[in-house]
C-alpha positions in Angstrom: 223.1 -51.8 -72.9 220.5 -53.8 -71.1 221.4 -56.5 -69.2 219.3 -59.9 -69.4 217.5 -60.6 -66.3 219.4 -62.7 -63.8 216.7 -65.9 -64.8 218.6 -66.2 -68.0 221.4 -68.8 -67.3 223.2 -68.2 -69.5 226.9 -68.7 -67.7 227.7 -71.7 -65.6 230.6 -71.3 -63.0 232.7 -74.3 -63.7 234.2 -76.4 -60.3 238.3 -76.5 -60.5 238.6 -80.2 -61.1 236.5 -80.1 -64.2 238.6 -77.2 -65.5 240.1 -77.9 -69.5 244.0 -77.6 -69.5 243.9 -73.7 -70.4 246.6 -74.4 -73.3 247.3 -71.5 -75.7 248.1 -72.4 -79.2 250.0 -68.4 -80.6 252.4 -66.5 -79.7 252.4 -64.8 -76.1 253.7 -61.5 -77.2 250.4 -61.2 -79.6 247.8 -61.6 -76.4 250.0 -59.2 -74.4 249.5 -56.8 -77.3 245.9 -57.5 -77.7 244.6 -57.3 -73.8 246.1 -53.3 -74.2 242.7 -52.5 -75.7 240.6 -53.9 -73.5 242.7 -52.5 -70.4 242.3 -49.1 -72.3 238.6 -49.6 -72.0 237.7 -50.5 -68.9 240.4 -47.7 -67.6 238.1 -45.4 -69.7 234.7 -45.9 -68.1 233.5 -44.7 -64.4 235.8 -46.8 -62.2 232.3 -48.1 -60.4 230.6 -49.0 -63.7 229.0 -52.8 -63.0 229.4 -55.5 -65.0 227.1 -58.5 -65.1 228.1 -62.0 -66.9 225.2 -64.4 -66.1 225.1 -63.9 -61.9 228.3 -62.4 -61.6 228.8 -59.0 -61.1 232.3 -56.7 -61.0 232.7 -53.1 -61.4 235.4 -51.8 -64.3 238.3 -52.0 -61.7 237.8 -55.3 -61.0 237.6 -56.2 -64.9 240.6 -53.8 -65.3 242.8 -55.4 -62.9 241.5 -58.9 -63.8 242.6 -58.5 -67.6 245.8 -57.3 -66.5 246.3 -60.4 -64.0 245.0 -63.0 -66.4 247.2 -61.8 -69.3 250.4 -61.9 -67.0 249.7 -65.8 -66.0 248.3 -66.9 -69.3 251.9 -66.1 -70.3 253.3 -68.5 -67.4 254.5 -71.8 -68.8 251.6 -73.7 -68.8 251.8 -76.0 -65.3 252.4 -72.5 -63.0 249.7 -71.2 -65.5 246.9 -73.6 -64.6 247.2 -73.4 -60.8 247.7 -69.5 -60.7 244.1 -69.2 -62.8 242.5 -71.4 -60.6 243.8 -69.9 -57.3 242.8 -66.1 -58.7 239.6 -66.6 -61.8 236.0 -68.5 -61.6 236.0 -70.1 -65.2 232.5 -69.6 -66.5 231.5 -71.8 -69.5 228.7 -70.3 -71.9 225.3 -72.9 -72.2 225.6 -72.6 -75.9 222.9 -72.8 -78.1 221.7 -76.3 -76.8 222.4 -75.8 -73.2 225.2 -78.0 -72.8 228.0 -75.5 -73.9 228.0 -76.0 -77.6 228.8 -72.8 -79.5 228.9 -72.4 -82.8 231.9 -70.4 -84.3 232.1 -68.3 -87.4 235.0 -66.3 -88.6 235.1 -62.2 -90.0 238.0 -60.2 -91.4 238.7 -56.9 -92.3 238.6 -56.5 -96.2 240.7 -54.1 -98.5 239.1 -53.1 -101.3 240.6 -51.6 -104.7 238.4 -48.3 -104.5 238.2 -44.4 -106.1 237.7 -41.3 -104.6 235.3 -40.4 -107.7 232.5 -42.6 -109.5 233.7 -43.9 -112.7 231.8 -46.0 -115.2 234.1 -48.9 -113.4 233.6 -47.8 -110.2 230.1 -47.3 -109.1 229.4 -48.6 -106.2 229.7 -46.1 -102.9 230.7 -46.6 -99.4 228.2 -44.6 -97.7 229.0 -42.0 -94.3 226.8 -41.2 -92.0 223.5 -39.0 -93.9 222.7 -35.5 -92.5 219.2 -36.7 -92.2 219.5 -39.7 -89.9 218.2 -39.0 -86.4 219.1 -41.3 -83.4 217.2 -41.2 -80.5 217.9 -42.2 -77.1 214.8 -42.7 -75.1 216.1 -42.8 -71.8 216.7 -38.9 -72.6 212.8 -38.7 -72.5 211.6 -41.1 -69.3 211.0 -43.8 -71.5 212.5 -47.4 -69.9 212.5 -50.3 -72.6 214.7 -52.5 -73.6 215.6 -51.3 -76.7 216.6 -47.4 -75.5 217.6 -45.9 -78.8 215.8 -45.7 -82.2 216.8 -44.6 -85.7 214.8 -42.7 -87.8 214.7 -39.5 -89.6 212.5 -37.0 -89.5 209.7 -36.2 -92.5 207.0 -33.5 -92.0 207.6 -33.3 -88.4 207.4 -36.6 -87.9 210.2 -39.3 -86.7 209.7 -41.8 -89.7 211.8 -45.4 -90.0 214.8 -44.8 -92.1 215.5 -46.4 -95.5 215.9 -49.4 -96.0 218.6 -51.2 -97.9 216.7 -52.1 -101.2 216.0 -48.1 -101.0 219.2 -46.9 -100.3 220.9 -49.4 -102.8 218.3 -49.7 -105.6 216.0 -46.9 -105.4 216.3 -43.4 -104.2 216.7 -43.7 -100.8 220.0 -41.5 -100.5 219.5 -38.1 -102.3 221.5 -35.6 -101.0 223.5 -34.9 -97.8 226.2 -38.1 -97.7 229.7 -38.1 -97.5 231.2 -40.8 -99.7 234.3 -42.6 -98.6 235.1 -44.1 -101.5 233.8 -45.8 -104.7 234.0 -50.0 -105.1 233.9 -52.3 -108.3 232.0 -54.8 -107.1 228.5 -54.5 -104.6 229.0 -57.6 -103.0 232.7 -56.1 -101.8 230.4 -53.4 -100.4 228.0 -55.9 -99.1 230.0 -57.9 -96.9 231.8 -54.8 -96.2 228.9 -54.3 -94.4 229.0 -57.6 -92.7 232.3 -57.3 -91.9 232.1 -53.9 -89.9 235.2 -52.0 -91.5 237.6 -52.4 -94.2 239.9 -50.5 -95.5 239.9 -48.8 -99.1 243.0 -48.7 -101.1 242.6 -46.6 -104.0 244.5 -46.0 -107.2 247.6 -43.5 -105.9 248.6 -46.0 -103.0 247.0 -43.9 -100.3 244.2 -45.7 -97.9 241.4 -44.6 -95.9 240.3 -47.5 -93.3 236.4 -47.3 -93.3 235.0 -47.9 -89.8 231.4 -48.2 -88.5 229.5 -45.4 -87.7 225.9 -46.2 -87.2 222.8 -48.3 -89.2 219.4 -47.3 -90.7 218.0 -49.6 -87.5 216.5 -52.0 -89.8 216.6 -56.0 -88.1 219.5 -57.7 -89.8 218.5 -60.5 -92.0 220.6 -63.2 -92.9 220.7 -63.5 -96.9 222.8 -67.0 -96.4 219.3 -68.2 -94.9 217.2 -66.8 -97.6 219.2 -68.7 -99.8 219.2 -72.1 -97.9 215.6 -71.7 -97.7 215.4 -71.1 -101.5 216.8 -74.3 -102.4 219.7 -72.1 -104.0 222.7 -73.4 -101.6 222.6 -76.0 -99.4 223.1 -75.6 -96.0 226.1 -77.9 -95.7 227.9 -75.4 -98.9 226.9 -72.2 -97.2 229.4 -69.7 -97.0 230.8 -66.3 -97.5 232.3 -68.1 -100.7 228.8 -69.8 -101.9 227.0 -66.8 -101.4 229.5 -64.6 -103.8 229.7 -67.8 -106.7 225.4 -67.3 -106.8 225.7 -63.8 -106.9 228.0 -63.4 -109.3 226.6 -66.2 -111.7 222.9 -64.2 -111.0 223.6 -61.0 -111.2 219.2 -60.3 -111.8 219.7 -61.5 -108.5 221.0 -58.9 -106.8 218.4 -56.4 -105.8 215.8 -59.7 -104.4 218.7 -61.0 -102.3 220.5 -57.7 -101.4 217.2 -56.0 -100.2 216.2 -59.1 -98.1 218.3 -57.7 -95.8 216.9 -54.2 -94.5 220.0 -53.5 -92.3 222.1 -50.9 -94.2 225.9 -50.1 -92.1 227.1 -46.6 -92.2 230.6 -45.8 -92.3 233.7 -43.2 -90.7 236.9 -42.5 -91.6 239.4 -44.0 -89.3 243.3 -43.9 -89.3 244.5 -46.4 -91.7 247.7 -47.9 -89.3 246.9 -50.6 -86.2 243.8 -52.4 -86.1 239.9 -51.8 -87.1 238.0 -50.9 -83.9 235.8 -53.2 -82.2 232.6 -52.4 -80.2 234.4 -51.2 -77.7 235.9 -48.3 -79.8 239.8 -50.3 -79.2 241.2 -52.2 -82.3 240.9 -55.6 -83.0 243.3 -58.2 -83.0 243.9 -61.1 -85.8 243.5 -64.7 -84.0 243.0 -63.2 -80.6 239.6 -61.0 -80.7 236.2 -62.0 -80.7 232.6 -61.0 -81.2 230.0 -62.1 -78.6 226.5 -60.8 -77.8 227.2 -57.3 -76.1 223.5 -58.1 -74.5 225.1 -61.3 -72.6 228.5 -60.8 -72.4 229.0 -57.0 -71.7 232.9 -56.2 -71.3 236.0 -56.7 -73.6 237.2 -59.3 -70.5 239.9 -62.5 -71.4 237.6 -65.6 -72.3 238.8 -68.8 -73.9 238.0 -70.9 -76.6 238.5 -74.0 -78.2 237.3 -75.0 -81.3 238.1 -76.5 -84.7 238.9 -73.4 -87.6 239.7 -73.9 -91.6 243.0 -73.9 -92.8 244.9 -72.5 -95.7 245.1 -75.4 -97.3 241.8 -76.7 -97.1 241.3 -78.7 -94.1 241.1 -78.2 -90.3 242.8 -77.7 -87.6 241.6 -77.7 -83.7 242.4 -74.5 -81.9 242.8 -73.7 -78.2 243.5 -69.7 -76.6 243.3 -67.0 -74.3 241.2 -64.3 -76.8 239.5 -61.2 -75.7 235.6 -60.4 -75.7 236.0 -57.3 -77.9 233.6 -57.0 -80.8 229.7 -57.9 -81.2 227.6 -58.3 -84.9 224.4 -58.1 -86.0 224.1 -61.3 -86.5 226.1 -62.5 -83.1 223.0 -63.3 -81.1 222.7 -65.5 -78.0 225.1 -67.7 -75.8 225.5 -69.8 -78.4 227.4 -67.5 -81.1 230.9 -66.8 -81.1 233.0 -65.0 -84.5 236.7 -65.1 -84.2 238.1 -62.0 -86.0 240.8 -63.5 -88.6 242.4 -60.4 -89.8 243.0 -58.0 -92.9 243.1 -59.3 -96.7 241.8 -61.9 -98.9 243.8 -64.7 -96.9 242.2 -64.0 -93.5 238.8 -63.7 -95.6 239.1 -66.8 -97.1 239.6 -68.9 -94.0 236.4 -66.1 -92.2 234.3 -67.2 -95.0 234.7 -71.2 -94.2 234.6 -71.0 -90.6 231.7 -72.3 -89.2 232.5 -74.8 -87.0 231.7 -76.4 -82.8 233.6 -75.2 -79.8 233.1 -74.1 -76.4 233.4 -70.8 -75.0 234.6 -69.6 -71.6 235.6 -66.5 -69.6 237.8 -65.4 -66.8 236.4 -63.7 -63.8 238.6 -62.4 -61.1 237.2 -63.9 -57.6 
């Protein structure tokens, strides 16, 4: 993962008397169990492995050992808590999107979706493994030192050619032969923002489940369709959401193919064990309330950070929010310092709330000194 170049401030170290009171708003037992995976990660890697968030560097020991201290005190009773991060952490704040810290936060869940193991008449609409034909290339392998180190392709008459892209693979005859099929969906815009989402898990018709996990892309850009239809005129920006994007769909159904195909990006899928969490970037699960997905690029290591911020509730307002969460995911669509989505959970409730987050906060992380 290339690291931006040290020009990029993107991290400010914030002085100890203009700290914010480092409240926590859930349960402690729930951040003890969700700083496991990232422990389990950074005890994975080569000990030495470097770290860079904005001009501050540690090796995965350090980040190891710092998880591990920060989740201890940030279950302290909140007085000892604030003095014991300040005496051991730096507090860096993200610059945001305007360069005054403001981030803007979205939510994502983990979907289940009413599926078959064979196409029906019903149930026509696949979730796609990993093709035989697609070729991934890392071009560090051959000498080669860009930014973007590993391409996607597959490989036609000798030749490494861009894979298919969506409108192919969905609407034309992009996939022929050589894909495993996880499962079959009722609905392609479950399948869609199944593909947002990153994983889901498919419940089919005996009571068994198969938690479908991501695997890899076609290495097509990811396009926002929520933007092609604010651009439209179709929804306006103040409506958008996960929510106004299925109502158009589903009242345009000719629609489809135009807005589906806008976006190139196609996700590919693995089977997964259906108990704990969905896995993150990191390969560790992913927990409800307490994970979230930054820019890998920026903000390279599943480290404690903290957030406030204002989220949806059940019952249709708001409510202001304010926690010690782990860096543990990233998204295709998670770009910059500005950009922060807080993973909700499984199921239609935690998708409903996902879908109408989109809301101001302030994003900050916890380095050991």
């Amino acid at each position: 993962m290339p690291e931006p170049p040290p020009s990029q401030a993107i991290l400010s170290v914030v002085p100890i008397e203009d700290w914010p009171v480092l409240g926590d708003d859930l349960d402690g037992a729930e951040l003890t169990a969700a700083c496991a995976p990232s422990v389990a990660y950074l005890e994975r890697v080569p000990p030495d492995r470097v770290y860079t968030f904005g001009e501050i560097k540690r090796t995965a020991t350090e980040l190891s050992a710092g998880v591990k201290r920060a989740c201890d005190i940030a279950t302290m009773p909140p007085r000892i808590r604030q003095e014991a991060l300040q005496k051991e952490f730096l507090l860096l704040r993200s610059v945001g999107r305007d360069g005054a810290g403001e981030v803007l936060f979205t939510g994502y869940y983990e979907p289940l979706l009413d599926a078959r193991r064979e196409s029906t008449p019903h149930y026509g609409h696949p979730v796609f493994g990993v093709p035989e034909d697609l070729v991934t290339v890392d071009l560090g392998d051959f000498g080669i030192n860009i930014d973007r180190t590993k391409i996607i392709g597959r490989v036609d008459d000798r030749r490494l050619q861009p894979y298919y892209e969506r409108e192919q693979i969905d609407f034309g005859e992009g996939l022929t032969a050589g894909v495993e099929v996880l499962g079959w969906v009722d609905d392609p815009v479950d399948v869609f923002f199944l593909h947002v989402q990153g994983s889901g898990t498919l419940v089919f018709d005996d009571g068994s489940r198969l938690r479908a996990g991501y695997a890899t892309t076609n290495g097509r850009p990811y396009r926002s369709i929520g933007k092609l239809l604010i651009d439209d005129g179709l929804v306006t920006r103040e409506d958008m959401s996960m929510q106004a994007i299925r109502g158009y769909l589903e009242d345009h159904p000719e629609e489809l193919s135009r807005v589906f195909g806008f976006n190139p990006s196609y996700v590919f899928f693995r089977p997964l064990p259906s108990d704990g969490g969905p896995l993150g970037c990191y390969g560790e699960p992913v927990t409800g309330g307490r994970s979230i997905a930054t820019d890998r690029g920026l903000f390279p290591a599943p480290i404690m950070a903290w957030v406030r911020a204002t989220v949806p509730t059940e019952d249709g307002g708001e409510e202001p929010i304010a926690r010690f969460v782990l860096n543990q995911d990233t998204g295709g669509s998670i770009r910059g310092p500005g950009r922060v989505d807080l993973f909700m959970g499984q199921g239609d409730e935690a998708g409903e709330i996902a879908g109408r987050t989109k809301h101001l906060g302030e994003l900050y992380f916890l380095i050991p000194k």
